[in-house]
Backbone as CSV, one residue per row, in Angstrom:
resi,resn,N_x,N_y,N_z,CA_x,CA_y,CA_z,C_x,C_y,C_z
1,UNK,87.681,72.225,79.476,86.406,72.914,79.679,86.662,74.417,79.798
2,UNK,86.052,75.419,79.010,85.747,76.488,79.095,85.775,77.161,80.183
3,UNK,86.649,78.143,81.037,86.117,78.830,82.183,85.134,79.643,82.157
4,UNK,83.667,79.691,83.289,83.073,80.520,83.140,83.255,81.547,82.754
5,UNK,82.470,82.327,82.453,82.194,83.650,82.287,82.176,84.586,83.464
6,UNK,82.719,85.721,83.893,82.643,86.725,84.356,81.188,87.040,84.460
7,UNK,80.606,87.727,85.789,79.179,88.700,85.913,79.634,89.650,85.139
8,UNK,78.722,90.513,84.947,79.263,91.584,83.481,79.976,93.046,84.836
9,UNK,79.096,93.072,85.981,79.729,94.071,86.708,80.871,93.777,86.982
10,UNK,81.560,92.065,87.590,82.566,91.924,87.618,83.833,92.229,86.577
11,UNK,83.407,91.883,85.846,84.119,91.996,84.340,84.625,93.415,84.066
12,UNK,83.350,94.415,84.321,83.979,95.865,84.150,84.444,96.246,85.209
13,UNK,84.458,95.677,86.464,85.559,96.108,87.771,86.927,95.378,87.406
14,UNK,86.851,94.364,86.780,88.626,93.565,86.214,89.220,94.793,85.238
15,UNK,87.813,95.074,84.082,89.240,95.611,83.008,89.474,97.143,84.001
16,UNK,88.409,97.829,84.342,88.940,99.280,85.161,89.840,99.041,85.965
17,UNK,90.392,97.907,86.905,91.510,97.886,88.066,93.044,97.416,87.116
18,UNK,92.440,96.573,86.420,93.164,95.618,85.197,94.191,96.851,84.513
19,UNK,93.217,98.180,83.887,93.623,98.750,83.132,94.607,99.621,84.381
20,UNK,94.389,100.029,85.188,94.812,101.109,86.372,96.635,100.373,86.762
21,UNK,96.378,98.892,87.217,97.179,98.250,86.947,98.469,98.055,85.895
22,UNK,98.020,98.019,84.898,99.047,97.485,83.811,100.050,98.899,83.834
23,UNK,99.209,100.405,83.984,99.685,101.223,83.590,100.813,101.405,84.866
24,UNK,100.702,101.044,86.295,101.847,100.698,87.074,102.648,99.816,86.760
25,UNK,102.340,98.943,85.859,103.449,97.462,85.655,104.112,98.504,84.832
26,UNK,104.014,99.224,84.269,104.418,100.179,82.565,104.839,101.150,83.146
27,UNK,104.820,101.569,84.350,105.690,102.480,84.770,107.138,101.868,85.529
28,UNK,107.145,100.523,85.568,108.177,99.664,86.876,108.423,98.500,85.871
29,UNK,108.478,98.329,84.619,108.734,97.345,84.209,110.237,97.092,84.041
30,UNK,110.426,95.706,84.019,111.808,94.852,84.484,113.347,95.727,83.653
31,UNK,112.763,96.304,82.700,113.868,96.732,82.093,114.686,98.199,82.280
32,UNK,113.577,98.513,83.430,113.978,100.063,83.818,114.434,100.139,85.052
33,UNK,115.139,100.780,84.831,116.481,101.017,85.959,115.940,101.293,86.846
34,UNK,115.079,102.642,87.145,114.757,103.288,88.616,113.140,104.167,87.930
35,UNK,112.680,103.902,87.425,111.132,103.909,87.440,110.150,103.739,88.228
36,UNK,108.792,103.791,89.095,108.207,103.152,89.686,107.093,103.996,90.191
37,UNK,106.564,103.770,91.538,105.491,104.625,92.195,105.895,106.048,92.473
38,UNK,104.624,106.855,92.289,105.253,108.039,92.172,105.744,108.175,93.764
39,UNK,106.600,109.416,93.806,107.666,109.543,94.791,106.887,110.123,95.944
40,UNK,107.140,110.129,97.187,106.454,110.721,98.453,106.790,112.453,97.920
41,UNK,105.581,113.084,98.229,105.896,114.676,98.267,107.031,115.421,99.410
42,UNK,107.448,116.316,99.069,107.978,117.180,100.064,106.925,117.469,100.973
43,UNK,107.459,117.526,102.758,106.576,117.254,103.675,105.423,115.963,103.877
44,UNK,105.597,114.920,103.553,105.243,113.853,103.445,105.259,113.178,104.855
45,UNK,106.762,113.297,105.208,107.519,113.012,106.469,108.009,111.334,106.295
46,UNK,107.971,111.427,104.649,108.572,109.885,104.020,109.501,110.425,103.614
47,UNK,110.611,109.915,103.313,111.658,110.096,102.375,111.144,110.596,100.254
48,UNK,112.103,111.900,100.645,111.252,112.391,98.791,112.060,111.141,97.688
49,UNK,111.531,110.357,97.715,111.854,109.480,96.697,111.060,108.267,96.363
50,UNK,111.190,107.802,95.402,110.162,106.580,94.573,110.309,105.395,95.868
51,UNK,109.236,105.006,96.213,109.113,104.297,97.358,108.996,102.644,96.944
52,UNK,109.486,101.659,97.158,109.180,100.489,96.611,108.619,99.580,96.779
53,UNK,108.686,99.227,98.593,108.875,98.280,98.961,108.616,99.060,101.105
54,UNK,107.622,98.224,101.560,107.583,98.909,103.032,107.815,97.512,103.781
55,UNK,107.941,97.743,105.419,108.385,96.251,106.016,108.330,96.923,107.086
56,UNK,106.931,96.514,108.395,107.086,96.451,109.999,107.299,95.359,110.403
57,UNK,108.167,95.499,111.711,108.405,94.406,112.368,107.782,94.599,113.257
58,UNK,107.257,93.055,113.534,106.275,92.421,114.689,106.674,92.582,115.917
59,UNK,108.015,92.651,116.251,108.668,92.634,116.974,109.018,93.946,117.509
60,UNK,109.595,94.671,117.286,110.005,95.759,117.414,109.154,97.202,117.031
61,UNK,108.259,96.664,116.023,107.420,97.596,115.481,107.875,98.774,114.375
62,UNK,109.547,98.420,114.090,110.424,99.132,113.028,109.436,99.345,111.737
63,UNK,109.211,100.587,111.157,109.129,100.669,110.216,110.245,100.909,108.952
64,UNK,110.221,100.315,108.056,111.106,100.406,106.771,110.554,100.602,105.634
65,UNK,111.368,101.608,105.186,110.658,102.233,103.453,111.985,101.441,102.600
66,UNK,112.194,100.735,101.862,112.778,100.714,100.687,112.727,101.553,99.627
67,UNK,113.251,102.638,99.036,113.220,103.436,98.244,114.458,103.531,97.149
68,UNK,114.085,103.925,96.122,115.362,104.492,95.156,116.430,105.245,95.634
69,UNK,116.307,105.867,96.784,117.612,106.188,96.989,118.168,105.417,98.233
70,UNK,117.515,104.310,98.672,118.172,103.352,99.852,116.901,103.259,100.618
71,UNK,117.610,102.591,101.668,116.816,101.524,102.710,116.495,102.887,104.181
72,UNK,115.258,103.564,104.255,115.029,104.457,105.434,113.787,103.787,106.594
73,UNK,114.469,104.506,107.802,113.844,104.083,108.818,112.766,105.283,109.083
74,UNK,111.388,104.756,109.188,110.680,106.261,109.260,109.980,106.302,110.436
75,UNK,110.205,105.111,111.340,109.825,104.999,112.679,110.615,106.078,113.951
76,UNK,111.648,106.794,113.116,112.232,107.867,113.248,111.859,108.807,113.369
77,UNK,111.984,110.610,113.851,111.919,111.698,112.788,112.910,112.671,113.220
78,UNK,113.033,112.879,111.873,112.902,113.028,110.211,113.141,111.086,110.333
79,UNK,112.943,110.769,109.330,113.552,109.302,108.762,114.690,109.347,108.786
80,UNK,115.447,108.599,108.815,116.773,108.143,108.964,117.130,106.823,107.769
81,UNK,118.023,107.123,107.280,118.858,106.445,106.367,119.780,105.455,106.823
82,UNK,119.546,104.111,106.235,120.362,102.799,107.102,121.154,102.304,105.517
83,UNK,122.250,102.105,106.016,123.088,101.688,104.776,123.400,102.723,103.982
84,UNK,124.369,101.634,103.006,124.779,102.348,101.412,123.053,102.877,100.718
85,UNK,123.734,103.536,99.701,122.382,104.392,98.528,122.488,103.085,97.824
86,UNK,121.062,102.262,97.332,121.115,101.526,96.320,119.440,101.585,95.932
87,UNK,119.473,101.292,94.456,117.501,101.689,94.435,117.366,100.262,94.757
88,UNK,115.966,100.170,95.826,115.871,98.535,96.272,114.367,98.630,95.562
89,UNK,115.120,98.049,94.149,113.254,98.045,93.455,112.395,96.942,94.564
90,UNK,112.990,95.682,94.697,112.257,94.556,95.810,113.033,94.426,96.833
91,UNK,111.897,94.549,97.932,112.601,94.535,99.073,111.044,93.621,99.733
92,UNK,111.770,92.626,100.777,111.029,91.669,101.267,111.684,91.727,102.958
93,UNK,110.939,91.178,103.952,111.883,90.272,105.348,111.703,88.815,105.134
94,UNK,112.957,88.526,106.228,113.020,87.497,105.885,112.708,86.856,107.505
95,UNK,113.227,85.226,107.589,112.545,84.344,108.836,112.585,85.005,109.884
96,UNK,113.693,85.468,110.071,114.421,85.723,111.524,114.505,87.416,111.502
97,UNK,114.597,87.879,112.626,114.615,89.130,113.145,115.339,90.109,112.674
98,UNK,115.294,91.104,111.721,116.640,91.900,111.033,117.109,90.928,109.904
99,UNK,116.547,90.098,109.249,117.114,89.571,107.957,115.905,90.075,106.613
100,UNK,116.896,90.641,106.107,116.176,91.644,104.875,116.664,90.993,103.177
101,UNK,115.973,90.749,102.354,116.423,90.891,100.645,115.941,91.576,100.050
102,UNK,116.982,92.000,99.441,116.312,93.444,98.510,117.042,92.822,97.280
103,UNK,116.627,94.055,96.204,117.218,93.838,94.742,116.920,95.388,93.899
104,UNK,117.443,95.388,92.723,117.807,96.618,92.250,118.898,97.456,91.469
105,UNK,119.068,98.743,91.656,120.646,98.641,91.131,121.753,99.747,92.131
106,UNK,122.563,99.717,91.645,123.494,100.340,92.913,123.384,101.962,92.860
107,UNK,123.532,102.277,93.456,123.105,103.588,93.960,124.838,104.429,93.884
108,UNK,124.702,105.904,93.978,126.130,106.399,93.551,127.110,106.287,94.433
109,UNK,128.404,105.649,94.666,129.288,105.142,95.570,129.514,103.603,95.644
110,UNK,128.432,102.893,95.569,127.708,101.603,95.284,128.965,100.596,94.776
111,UNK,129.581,99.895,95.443,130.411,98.824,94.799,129.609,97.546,94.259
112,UNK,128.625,97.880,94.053,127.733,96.775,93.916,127.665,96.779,92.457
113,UNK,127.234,95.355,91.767,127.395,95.567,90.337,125.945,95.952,90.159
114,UNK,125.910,96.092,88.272,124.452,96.673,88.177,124.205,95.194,86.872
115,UNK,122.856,94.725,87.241,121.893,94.779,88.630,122.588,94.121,89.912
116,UNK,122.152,94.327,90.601,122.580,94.371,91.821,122.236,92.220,92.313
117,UNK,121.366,91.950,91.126,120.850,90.572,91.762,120.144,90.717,93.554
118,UNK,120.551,89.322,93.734,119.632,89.397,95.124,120.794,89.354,96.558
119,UNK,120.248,90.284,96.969,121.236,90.960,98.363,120.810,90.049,99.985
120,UNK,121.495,90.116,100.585,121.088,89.837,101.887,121.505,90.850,103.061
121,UNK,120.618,91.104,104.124,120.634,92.253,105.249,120.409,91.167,106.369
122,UNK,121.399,90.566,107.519,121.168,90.283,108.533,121.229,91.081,109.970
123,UNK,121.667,92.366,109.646,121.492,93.300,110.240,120.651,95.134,109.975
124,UNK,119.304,94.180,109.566,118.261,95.224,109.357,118.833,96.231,108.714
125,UNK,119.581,96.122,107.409,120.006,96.843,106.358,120.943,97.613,106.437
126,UNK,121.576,97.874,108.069,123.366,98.059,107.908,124.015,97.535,106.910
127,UNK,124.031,96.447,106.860,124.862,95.589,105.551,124.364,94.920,105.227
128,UNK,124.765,94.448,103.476,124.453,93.740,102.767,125.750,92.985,102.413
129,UNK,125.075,91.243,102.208,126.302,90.420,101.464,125.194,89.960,100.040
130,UNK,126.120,90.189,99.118,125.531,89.666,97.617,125.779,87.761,97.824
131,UNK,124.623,88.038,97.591,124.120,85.949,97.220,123.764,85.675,96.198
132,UNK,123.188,86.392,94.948,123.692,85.510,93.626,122.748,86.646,92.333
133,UNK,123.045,85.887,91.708,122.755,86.604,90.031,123.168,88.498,89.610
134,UNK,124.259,88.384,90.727,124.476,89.790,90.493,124.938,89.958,89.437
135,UNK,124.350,91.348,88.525,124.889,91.626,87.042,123.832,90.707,86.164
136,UNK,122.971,90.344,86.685,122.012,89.345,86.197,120.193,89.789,86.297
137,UNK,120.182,90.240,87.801,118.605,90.147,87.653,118.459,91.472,88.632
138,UNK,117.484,91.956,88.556,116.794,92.921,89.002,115.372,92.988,89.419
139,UNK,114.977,92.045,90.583,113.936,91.532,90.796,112.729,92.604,91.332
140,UNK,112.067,92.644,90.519,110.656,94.232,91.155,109.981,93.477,91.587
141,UNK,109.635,92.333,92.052,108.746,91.781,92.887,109.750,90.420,93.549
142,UNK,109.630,90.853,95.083,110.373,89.599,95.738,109.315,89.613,97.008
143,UNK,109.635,88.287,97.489,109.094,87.973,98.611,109.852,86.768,98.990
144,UNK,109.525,86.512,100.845,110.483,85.065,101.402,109.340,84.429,101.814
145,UNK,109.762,82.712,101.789,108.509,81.773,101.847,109.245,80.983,103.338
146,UNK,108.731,79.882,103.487,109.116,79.152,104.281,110.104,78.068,104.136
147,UNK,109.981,77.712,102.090,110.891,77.148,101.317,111.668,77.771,100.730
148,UNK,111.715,79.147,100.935,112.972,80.244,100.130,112.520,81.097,99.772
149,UNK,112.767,81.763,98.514,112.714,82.861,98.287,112.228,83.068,96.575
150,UNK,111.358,83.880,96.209,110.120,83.753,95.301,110.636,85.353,94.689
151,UNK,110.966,85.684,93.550,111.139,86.416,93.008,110.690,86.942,91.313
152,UNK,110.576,87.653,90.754,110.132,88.181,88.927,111.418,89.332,88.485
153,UNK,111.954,88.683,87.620,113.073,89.697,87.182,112.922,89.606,85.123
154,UNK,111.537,89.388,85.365,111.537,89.415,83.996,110.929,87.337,83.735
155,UNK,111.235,87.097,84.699,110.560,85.203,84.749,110.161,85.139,85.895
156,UNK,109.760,84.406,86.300,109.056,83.921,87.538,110.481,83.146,88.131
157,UNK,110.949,82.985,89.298,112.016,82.224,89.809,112.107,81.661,90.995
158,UNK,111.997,80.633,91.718,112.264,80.303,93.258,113.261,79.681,93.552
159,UNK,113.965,79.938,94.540,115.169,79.441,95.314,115.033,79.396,96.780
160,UNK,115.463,77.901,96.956,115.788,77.330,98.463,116.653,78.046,99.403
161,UNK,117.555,78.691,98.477,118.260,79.430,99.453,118.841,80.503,99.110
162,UNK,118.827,81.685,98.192,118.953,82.573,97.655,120.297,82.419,96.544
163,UNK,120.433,81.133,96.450,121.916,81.300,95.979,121.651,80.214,94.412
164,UNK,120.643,79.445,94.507,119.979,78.788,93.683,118.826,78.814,92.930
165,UNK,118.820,78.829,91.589,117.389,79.373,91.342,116.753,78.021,89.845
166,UNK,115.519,78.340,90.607,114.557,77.394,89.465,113.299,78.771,88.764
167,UNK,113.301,78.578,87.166,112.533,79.205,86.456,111.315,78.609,86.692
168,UNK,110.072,79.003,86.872,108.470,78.517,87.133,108.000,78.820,86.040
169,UNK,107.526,78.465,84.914,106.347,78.575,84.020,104.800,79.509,84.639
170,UNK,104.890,80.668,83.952,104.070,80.991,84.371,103.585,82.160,83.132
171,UNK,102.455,82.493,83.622,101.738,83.409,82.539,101.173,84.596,82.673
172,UNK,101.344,84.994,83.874,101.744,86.410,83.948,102.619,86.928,84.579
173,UNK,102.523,88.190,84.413,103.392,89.412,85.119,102.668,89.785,86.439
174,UNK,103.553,89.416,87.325,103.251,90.093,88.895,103.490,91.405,89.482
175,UNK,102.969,92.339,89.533,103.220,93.579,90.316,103.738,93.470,91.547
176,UNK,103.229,92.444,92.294,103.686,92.089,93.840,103.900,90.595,93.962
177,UNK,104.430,90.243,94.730,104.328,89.146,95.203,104.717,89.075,96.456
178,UNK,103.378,88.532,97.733,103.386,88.613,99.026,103.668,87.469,99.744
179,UNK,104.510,87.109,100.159,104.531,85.641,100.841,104.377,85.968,102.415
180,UNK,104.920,84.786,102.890,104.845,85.184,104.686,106.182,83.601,104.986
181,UNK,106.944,84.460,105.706,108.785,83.349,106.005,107.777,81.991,106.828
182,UNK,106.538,82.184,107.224,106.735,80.840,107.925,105.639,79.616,107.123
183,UNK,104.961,80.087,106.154,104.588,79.134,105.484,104.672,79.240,103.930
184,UNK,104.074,78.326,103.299,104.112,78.625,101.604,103.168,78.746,100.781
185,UNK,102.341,80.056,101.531,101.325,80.849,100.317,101.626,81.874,100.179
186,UNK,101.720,82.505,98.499,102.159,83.301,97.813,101.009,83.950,97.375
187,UNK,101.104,85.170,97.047,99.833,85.853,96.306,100.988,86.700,95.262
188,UNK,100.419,86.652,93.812,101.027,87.364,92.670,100.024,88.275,92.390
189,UNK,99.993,89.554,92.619,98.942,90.681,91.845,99.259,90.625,90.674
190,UNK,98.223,90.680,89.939,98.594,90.979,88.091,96.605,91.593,87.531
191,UNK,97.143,92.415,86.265,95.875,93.141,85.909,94.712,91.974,85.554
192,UNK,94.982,90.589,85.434,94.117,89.638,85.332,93.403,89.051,86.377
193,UNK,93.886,89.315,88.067,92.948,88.988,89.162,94.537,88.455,89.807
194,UNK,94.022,87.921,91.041,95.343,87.503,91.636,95.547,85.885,91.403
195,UNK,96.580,85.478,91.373,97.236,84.450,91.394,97.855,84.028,92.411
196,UNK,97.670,82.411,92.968,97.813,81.814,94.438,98.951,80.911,94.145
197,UNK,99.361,80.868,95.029,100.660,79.420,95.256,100.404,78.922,96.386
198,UNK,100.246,77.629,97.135,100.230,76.831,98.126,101.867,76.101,97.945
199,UNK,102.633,76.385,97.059,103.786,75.155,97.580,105.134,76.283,97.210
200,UNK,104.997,77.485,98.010,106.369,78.312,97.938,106.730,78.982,96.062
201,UNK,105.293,79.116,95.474,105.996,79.711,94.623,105.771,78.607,92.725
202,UNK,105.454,77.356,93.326,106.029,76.328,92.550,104.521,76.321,91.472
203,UNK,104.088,76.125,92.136,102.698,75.939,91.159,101.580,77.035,91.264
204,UNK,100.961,77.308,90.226,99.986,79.088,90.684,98.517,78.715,89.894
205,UNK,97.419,79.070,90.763,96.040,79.124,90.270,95.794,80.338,90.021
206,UNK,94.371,80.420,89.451,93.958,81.563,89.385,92.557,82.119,90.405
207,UNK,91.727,82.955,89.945,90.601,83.144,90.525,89.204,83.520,89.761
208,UNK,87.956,82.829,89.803,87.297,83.485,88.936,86.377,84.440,89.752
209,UNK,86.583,84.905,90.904,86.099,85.980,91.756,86.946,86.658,92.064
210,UNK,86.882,87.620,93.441,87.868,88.378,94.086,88.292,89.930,93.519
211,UNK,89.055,90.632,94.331,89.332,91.718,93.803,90.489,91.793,92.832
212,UNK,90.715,93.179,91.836,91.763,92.830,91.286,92.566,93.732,91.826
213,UNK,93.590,93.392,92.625,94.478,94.525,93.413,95.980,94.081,93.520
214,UNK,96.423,95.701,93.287,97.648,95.911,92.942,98.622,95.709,93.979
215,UNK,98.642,95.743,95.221,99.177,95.720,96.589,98.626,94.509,97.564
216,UNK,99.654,93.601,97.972,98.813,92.776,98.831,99.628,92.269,99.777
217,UNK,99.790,91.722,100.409,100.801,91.142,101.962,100.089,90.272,103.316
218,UNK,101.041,89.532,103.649,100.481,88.789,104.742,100.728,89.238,105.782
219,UNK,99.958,89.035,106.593,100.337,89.203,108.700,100.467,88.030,109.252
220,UNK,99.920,86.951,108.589,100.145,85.674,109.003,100.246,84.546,107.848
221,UNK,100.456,83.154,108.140,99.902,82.420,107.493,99.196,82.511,106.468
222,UNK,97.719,82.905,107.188,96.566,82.944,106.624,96.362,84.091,106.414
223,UNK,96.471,85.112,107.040,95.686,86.442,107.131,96.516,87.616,106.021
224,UNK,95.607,87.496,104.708,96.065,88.977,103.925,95.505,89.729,103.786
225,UNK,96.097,90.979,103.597,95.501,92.357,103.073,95.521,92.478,101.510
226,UNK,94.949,92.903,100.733,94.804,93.768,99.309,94.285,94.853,99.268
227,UNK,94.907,96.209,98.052,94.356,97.391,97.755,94.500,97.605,96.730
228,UNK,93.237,97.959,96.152,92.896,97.870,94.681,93.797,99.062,94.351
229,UNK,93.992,99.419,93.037,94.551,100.984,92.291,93.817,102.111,92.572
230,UNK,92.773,101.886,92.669,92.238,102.793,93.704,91.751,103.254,95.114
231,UNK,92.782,102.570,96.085,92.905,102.235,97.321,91.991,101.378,98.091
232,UNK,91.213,100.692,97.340,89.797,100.155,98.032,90.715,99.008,99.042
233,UNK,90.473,98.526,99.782,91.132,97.943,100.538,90.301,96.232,101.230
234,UNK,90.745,95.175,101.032,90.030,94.031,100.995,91.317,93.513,101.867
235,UNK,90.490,92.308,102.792,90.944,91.203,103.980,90.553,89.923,103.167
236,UNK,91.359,89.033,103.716,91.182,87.324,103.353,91.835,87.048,104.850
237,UNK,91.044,86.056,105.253,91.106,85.203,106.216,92.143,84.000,106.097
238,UNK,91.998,83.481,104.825,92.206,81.676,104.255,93.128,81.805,102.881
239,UNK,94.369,82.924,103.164,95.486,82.855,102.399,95.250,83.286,101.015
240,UNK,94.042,84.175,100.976,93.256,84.770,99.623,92.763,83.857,98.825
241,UNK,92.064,83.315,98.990,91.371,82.008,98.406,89.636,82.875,98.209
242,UNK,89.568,83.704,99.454,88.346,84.307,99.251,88.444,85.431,100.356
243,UNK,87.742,86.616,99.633,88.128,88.048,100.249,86.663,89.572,100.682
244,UNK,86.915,89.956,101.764,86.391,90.683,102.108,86.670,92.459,101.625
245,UNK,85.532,92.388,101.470,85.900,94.544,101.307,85.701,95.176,102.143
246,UNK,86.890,96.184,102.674,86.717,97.049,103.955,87.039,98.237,103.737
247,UNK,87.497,99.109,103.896,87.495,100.642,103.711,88.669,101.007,102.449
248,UNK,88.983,102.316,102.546,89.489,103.069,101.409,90.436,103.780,101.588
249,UNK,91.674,103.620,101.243,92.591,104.609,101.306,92.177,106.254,100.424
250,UNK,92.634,107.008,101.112,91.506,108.106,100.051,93.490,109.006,100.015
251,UNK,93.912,108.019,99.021,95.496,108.341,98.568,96.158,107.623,97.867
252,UNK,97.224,107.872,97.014,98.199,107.194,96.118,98.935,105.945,96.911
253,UNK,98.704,104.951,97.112,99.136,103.589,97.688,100.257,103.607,97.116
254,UNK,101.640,103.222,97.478,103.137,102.716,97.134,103.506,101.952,97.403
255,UNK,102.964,101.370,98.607,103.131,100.079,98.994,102.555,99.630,100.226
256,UNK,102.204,98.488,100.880,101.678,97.701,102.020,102.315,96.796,102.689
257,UNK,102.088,96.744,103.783,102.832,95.890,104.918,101.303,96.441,105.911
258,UNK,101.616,94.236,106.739,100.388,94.230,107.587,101.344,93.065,108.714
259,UNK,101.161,93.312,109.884,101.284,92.322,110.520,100.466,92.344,111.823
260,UNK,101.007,91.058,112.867,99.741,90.664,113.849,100.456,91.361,115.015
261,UNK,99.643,92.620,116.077,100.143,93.384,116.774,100.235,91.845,118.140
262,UNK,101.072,92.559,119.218,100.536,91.502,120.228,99.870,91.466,120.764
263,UNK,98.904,92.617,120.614,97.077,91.891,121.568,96.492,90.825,120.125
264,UNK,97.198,90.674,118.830,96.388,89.421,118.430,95.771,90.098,117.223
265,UNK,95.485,91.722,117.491,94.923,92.325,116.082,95.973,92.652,115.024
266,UNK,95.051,93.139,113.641,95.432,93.226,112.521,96.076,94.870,112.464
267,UNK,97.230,94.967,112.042,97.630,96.369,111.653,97.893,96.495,110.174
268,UNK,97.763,97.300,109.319,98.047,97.510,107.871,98.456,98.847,108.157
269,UNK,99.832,98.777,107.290,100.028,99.994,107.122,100.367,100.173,105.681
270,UNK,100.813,101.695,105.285,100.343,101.909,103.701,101.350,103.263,103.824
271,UNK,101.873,103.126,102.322,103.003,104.513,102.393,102.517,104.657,100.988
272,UNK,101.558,106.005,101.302,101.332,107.063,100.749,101.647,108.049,99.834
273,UNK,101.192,108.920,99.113,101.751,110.189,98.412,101.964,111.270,99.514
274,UNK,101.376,110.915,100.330,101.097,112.296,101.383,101.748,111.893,103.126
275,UNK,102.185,110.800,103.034,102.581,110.295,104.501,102.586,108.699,104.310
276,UNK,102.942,108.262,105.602,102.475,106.644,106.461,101.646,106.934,106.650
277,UNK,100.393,105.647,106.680,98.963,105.705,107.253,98.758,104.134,108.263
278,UNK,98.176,103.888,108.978,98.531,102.709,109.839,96.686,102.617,109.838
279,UNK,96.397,101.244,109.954,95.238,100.737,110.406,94.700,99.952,111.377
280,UNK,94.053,99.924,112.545,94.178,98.852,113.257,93.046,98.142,113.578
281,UNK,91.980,98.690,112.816,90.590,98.026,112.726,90.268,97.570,111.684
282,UNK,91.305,96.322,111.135,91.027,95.465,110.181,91.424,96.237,108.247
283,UNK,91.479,97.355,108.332,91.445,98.414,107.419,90.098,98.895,107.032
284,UNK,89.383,98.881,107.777,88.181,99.739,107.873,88.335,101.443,107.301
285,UNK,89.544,101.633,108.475,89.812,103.717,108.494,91.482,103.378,108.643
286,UNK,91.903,104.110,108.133,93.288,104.835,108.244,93.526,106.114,108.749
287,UNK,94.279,106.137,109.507,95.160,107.877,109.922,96.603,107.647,109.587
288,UNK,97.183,108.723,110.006,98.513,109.040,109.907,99.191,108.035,111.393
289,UNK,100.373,107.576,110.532,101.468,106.946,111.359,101.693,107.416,112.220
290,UNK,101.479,108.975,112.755,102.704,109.417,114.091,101.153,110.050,114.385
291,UNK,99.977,109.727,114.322,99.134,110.188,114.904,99.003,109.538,115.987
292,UNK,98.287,110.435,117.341,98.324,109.842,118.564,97.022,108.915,119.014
């Protein structure tokens, strides 16, 4: 049976985000070395470099930039630099406290091969031990599930344990892919609407509503954030199955991270052309990270 048809307004909000989209997949696509979002400005108070990949902890409240020139702490100031230089095109957390995967290629000094395959950080990106396809894959979209680890290096791929991998049939190209370590829903951004997984990665629907957005991440289980290419910014309750519109980044988005503070609310934060921006009213309004 035929899938419906698109509302015609919907339709011209897909191809305008669709089109905004592709032209980021076309700037970060699998075959380019160190390409991607444009870079934080001088005085930013981010690290001046192509930003990839962001990660707060719930716990601690650490902020982490993954960038082309390495793994920085910006919960700092100035930011501070953790580890070797390597570009971490994907960078994800993982179950447990200080366990990080990234991917990419090695950075100058770098004993690491190129591509770098998929890395492991059990000490919040002091070090890395290589766990597999190094010289092999270069994953720009990773994320960790509750069944492993969900990655795009040019195929769709999941592994139980980073060291094993199964190819997924799939039919598009993901810009992101957001999981959350304690259960197994996945969200794939792509210029066609988003794409869902309920079983870690393994099987993917589509949507014939919703926003089409380039950035998306969990705080929980259930609870995600999305931001369109033009920062519009949307909540899902029910693992993006169905989504709310809330305020606007009024800036160049690079990447998102959201998690659950401990009074129970929602924080989103967002790394910028111009700074960190943090949200804590659902993403309604944004300010600056080190604002008081």
């Amino acid at each position: 049976m035929p899938r419906p048809s698109l509302p015609r307004r919907r339709a011209a909000a897909v191809l305008a985000a669709g089109a905004a989209l592709i032209l980021a997949l076309s700037a970060c696509s699998p075959s380019s070395g160190t390409a991607g979002p444009s870079p934080a400005g001088t005085g930013s108070g981010l690290p001046d470099a192509h930003i990839h990949g962001l990660s707060v902890s719930s716990e601690t409240g650490q902020v982490l930039l993954a960038t082309h020139d390495g793994l920085f702490d910006v919960t700092k100031k100035p930011a501070t630099k953790i580890g070797a230089t390597n570009d971490l095109m994907g960078f994800t957390g993982g179950t447990d406290h200080g366990v990080l995967y990234a991917s990419g290629h090695p950075g100058e000094g770098s004993g690491l091969p190129n591509p770098i395959g998929l890395i492991r950080s059990t000490d919040a990106g002091k070090t890395w031990e290589q766990l597999s396809r190094q010289g092999e894959s270069d994953f720009h979209a990773l994320t960790a599930t509750k069944s492993g680890i969900v990655g795009y290096d040019g195929a769709l791929r999941t592994s139980p344990d980073g060291k094993t991998w199964n190819t997924v049939a799939a039919d598009f190209v993901p810009a992101v892919l957001a999981g959350n370590p304690t259960s197994d829903n996945v969200l794939a951004t792509t210029p066609q609407g988003i794409r869902r997984s309920t079983d870690g990665g393994q099987t993917w629907t589509g949507a014939d509503s919703g926003p089409v957005v380039q950035f998306a991440a969990f705080a929980s289980p259930a609870e995600a954030v999305g931001v369109e290419p033009d920062g519009t910014v949307h909540y899902s309750a029910d693992a993006g199955a169905t989504w709310t519109q809330k305020g606007k980044i009024q800036d160049t988005v690079q990447a998102v991270a959201a998690v659950k503070r401990p009074d129970a609310k929602l924080a989103i934060w967002a790394a910028t052309a111009s700074g960190l921006l943090v949200s804590t009213d659902g993403g309604m309004t944004f300010r600056p990270a080190n604002a008081s």
